[in-house]
C-alpha positions as CSV (number, residue, x, y, z in Angstrom):
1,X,8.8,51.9,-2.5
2,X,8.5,53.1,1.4
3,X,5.6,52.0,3.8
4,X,5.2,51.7,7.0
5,X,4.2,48.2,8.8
6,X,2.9,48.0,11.9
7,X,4.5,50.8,12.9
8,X,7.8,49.9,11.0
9,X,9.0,51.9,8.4
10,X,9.9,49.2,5.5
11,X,11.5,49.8,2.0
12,X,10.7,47.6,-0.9
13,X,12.6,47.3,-4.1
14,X,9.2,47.6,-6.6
15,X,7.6,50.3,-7.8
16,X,4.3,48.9,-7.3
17,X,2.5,45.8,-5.7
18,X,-0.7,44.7,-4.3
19,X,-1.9,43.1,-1.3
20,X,-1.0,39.8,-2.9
21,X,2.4,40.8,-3.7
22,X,3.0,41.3,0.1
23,X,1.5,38.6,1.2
24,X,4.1,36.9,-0.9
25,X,6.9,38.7,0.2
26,X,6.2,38.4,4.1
27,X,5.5,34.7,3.6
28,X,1.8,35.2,4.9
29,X,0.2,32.3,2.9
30,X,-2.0,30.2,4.7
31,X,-2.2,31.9,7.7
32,X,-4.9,34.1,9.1
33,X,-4.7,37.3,9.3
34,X,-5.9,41.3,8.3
35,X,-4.2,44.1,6.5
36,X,-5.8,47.3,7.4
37,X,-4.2,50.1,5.0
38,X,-4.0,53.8,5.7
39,X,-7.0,53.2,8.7
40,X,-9.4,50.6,6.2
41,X,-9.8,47.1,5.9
42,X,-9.1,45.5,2.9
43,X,-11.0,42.8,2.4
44,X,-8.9,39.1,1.5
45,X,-11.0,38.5,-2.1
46,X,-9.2,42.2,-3.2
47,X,-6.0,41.0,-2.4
48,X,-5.6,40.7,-6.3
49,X,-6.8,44.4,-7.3
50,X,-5.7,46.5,-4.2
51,X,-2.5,48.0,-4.9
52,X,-0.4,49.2,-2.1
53,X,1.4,52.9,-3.1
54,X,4.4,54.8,-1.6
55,X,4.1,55.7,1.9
56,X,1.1,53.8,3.0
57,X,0.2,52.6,6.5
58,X,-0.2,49.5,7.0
59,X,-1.7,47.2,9.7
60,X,-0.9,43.6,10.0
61,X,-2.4,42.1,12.6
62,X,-2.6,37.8,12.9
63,X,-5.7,36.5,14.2
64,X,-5.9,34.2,17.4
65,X,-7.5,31.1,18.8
66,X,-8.2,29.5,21.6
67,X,-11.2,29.6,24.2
């Protein structure tokens, strides 16, 4: 499977997976962040159910603190 991340193109050997999946493989867990796919936010609780296909766009962006 191809994508691009943040701007990256990225090659994955699955032939499917959903935002969970990724989170996984990028080691994301715990942290804060948003995934904005092919120009839409997906939301963290569909994680689960969204499946990311071949050639998607992807947005990863972490969020930050401070004041």
């Amino acid at each position: 499977m191809k994508i691009v991340i943040n701007g990256t193109p990225k090659e994955f050997d699955v032939e499917s997976m959903t935002a969970e999946d990724l989170v996984k493989i990028l080691q994301l867990q715990g942290k804060r962040f948003a995934i904005e796919c092919n120009g839409e936010i997906m939301p963290r609780s569909l994680f689960k159910e969204l499946v990311i296909k071949n050639g998607d766009q992807l947005e990863i962006v972490g969020a930050v603190g401070g004041g």
